[in-house]
C-alpha positions in Angstrom: 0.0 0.0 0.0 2.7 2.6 1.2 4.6 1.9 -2.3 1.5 2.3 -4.4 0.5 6.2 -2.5 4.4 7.5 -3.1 4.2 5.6 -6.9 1.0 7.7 -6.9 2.5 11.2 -5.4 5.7 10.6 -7.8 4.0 10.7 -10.8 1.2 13.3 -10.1 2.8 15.8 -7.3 6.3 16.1 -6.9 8.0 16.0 -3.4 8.2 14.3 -0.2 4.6 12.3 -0.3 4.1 11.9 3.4 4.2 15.5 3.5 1.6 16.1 0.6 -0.4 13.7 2.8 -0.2 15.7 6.2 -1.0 19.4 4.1 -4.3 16.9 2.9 -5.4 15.9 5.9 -4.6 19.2 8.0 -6.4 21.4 4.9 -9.5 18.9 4.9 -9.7 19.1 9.0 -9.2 22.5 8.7 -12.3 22.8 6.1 -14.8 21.3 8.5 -13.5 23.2 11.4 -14.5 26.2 9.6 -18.1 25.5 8.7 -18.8 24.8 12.0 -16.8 27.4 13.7 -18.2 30.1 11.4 -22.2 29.0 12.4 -22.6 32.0 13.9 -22.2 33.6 10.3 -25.6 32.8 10.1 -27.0 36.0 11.2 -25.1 37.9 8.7 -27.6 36.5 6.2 -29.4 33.8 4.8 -26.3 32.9 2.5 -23.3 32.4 5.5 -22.0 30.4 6.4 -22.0 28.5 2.8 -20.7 31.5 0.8 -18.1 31.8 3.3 -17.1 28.4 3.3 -17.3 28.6 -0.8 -15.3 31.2 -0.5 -12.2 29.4 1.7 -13.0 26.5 -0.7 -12.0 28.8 -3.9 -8.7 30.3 -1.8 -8.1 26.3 -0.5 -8.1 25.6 -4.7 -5.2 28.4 -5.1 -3.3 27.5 -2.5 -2.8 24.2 -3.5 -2.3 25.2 -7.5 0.5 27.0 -5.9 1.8 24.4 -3.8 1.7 22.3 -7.0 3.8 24.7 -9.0 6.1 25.5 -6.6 6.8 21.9 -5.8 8.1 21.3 -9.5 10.4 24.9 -9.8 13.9 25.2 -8.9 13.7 26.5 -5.7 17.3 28.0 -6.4 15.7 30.6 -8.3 14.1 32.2 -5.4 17.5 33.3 -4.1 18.4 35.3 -6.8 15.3 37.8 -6.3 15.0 37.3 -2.1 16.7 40.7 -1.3 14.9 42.6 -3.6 11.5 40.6 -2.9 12.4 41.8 1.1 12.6 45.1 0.2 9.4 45.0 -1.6 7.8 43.3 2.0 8.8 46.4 4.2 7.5 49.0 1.6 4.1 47.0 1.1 4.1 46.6 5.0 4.8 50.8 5.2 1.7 51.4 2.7 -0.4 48.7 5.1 0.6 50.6 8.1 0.0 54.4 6.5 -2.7 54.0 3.9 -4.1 50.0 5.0 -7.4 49.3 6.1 -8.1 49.1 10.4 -9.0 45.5 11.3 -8.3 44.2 15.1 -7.3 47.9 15.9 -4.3 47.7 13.2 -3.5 48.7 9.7 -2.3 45.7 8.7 -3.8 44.9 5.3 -3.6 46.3 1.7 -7.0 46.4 -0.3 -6.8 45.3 -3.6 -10.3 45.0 -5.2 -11.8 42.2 -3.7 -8.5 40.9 -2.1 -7.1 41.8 1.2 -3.3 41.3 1.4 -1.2 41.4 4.8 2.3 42.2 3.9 3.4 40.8 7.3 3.4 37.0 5.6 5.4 38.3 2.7 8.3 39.9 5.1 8.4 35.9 6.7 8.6 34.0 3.5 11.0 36.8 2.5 13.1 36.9 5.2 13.6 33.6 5.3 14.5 32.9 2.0 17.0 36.1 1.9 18.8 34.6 5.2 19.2 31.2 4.0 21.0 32.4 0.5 23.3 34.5 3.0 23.9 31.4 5.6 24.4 28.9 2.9 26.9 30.7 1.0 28.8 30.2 4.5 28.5 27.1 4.8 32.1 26.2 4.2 33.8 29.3 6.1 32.3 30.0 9.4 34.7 32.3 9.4 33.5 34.1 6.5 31.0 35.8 9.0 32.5 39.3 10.0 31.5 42.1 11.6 30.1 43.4 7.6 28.0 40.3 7.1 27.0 40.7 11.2 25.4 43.8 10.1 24.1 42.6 7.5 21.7 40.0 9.1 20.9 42.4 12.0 19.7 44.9 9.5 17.5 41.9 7.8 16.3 40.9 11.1 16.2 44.3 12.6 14.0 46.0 10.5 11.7 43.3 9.3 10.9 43.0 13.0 10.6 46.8 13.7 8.1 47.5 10.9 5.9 44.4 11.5 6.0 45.0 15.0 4.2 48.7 14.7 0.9 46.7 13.7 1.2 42.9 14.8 3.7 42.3 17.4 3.4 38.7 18.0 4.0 38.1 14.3 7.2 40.1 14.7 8.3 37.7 17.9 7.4 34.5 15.3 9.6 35.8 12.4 12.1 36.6 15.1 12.3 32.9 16.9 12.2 31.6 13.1 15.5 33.7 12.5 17.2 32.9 15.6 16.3 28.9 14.4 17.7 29.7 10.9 21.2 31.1 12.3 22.2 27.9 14.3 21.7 26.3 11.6 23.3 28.6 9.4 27.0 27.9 12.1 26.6 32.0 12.7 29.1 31.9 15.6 27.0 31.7 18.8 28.8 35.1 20.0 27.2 37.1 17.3 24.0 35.1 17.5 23.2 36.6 20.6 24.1 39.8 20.3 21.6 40.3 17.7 18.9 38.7 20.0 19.8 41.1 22.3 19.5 43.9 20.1 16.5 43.0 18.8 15.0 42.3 22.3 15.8 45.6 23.0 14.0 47.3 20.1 11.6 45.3 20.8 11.4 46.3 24.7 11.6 50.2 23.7 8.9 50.1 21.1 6.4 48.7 23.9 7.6 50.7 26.8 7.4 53.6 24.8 4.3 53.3 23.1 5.6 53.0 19.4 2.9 52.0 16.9 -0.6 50.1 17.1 -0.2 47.8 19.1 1.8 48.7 22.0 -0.9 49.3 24.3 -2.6 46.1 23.4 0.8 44.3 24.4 1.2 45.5 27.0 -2.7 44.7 28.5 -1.9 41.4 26.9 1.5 40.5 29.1 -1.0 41.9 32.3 -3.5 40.0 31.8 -1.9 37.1 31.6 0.5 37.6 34.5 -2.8 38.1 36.7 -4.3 35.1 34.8 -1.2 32.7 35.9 -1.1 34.9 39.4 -4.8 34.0 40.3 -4.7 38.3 40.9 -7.8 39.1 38.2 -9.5 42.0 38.4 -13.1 42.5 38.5 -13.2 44.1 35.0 -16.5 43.6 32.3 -15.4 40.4 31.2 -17.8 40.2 28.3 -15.5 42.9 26.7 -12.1 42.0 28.0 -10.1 38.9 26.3 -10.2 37.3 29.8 -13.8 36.5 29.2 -12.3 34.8 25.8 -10.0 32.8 27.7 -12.4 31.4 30.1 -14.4 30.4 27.1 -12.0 28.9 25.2 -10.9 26.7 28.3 -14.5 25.4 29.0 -14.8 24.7 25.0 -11.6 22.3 25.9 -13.1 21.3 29.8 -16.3 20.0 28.7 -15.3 18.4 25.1 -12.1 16.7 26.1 -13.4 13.9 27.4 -16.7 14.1 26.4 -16.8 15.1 22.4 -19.9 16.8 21.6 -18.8 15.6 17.8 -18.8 17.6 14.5 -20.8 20.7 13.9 -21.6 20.7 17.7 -19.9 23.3 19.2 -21.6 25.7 21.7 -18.8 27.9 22.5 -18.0 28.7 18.5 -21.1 31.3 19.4 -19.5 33.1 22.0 -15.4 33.0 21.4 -15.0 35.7 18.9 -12.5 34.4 16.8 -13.7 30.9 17.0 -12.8 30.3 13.5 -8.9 31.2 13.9 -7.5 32.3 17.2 -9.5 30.0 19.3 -10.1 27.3 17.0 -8.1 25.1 18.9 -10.7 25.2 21.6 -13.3 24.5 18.9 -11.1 21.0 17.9 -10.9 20.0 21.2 -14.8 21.0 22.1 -16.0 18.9 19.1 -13.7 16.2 18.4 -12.4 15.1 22.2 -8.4 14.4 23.4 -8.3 12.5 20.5 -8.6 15.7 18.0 -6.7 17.7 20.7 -3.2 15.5 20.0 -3.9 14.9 16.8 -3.7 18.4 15.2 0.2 18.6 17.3 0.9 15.4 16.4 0.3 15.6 12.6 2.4 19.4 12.9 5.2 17.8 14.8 5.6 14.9 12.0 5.4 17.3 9.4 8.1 19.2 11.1 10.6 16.3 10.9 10.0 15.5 7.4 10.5 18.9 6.5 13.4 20.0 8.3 15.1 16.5 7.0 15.5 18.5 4.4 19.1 19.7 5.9 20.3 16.2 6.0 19.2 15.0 2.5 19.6 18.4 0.4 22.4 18.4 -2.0 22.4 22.2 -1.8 23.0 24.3 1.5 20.1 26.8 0.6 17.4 23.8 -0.4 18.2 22.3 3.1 18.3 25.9 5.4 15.4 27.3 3.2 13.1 24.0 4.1 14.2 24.4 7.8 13.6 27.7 8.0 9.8 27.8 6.5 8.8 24.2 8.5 10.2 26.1 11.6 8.3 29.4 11.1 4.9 27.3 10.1 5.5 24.6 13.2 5.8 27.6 15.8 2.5 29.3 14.1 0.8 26.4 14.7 2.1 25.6 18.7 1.9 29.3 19.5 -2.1 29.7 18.3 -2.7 26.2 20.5 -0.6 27.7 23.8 -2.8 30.5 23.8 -6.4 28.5 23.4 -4.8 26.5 26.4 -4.0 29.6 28.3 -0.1 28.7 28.0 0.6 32.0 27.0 -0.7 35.6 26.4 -3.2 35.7 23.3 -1.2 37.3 19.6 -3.7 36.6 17.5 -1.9 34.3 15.0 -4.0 31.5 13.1 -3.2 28.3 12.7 -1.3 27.9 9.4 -4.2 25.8 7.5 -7.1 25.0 9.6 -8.0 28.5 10.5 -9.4 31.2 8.5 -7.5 33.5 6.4 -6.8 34.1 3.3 -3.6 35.5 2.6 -2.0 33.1 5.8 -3.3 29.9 3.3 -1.8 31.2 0.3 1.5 32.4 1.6 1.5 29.0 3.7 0.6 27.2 0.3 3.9 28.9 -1.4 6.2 28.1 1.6 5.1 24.3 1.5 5.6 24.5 -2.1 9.5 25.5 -1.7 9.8 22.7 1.3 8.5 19.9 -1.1 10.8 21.2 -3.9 14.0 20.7 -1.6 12.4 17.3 -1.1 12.8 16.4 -3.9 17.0 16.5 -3.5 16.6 13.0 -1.9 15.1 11.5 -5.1 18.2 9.9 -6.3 18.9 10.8 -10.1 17.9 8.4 -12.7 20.1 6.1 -14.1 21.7 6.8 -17.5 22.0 4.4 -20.1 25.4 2.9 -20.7 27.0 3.4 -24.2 28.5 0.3 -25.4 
């Protein structure tokens, strides 16, 4: 059986097959999810949630054309054009922030027509991409990394971080963890390694305490919160408007389903969590689909996780093996950091999880990054044997 699905995969989609498998199984899950956690669409008219889910069926379509065509490029392309696609990222994120439309108290997005873009997810395919081509071009030399090249990552890392950070912070701490990831396995020397963190954790400290962007405000209630959460120190605040209240939802979705599934399309707390259908929708797996659901969803993330960053064993090309580790890193930590917060493991950011919640431009730009880690799979697929000349 297992020969005839990669036989299968091999000649219809091109990569690592147990990974086509896992994106499958996580996109399907992550379709029903949706229909039920969006139920409370209903109100909005006679049409939702079905034109809703129609919709994220039509983006679903695109992602996976674009999986499929990335999966069959050269992924060594991409580093020719990463510096200059990075500098596109901050000015697109600079028009978001200035001239973008206000959703979650944030400029974040970029209309255009029917299609709402968020810059942010471009900056962290970009990123990653330009700081593998510099770490695999050092591969060889460790000691090729001097105080120019130093620079020249903190700048990368530095200012993608600052600009995100002015709108969604938490994104900013994800691309940041994904960079810090990228240089160990890049060999930057561990002194220089953490003096960027520290320099970064610094700007990131003074944009907060100062009150620098969108968002500072909200991080800062965020950290509180929590700290009183994990302190048993609440305050008597109106919780139906505080993300407390959310919280406490989200953790009696998980009570009362964990053991006792209330099955699919069940859910009662998908009409009271606000953001049932991405921030919390880890509540909403657990709530319908028991402890069984609940390790699942990790389980399936944390295999797809080792396939991809294999990649750094089996490439034949430094980039194709940093680039796959890098984008199964930054996709892997989405996915843990939007389930720590439904379990109240850490303060709520906000961040879906990369494809079973909603979102459109999260799909697609999660679509093109599994794309580029199927194409580096592809390095173990041994060449095909030439015929001999007599």
């Amino acid at each position: 059986m297992d020969s005839k699905i990669r036989a299968f995969f091999q000649e219809h989609l091109k990569g690592d097959y147990k990974i086509w498998l896992i994106v499958f199984i996580l996109n399907a899950f992550g379709l029903l999810i949706q229909f039920s956690a969006k139920a409370k669409l209903t109100m909005d008219g006679p049409f939702e949630p079905l034109s809703s889910f129609i919709k994220t069926l039509v983006i679903l379509g695109i992602s996976f054309y674009l999986m499929s065509y990335f999966s069959k490029s050269n992924y060594s392309r991409v580093a020719k054009f990463s510096d200059l696609a990075l500098f596109l990222s901050w000015g697109l994120v600079m028009v978001a922030y200035v001239f973008g439309a206000t959703k979650g108290g944030a400029n974040r997005w970029v209309n255009l027509g029917p299609i709402s873009f968020m810059p942010s997810d471009m900056v962290k395919l970009c990123l990653i991409t330009s700081l593998a081509k510099d770490f695999s071009s050092k591969q060889a030399d460790p000691e090729a990394y001097t105080w120019v090249s130093f620079f020249r990552i903190l700048f990368k890392i530095g200012i993608s971080c600052f600009l995100i950070m002015l709108s969604n912070f938490s994104t900013s701490i994800l691309i940041f963890l994904t960079s810090i990831i990228l240089m160990f396995f890049g060999r930057v020397p561990a002194s220089k390694i953490y003096l960027i963190i520290i320099v970064v954790a610094l700007l990131g400290v003074s944009v907060v305490g100062l009150g620098i962007g969108q968002r500072a405000q909200t991080v800062k209630t965020r950290i509180e919160n929590y700290i009183q959460r994990i302190g048993k120190n609440e305050t008597k605040v109106n919780k139906a408007k505080n993300e407390d209240y959310q919280i406490t939802r989200s953790l009696y979705a998980i009570a009362t389903g964990a053991i006792h599934p209330k099955g699919p399309g069940k859910s009662q707390q998908r009409y009271i969590l606000s953001q049932a259908e991405s921030d919390f929708v880890y509540a909403i797996i657990i709530e319908e689909y028991g402890i069984v659901g609940g390790l699942a969803i990790p389980l399936l993330f944390l295999i797809f996780m080792y396939r991809g960053a294999k990649a750094i064993q089996y490439s034949n090309k430094p980039f194709g093996g940093l680039l796959s580790a890098g984008l199964t890193f930054s996709i892997v930590f989405q996915a843990f950091i939007n389930m720590l917060v439904a379990v109240d493991a850490g303060p709520v950011t906000g961040q879906p999880m990369p494809m079973i919640s909603a979102g459109g431009t999260s799909l697609i730009f999660t679509a093109i990054s599994i794309g580029l880690i199927l194409a580096v799979s592809k390095d173990k697929d041994p060449e095909p044997a030439q015929p001999s000349v007599a």
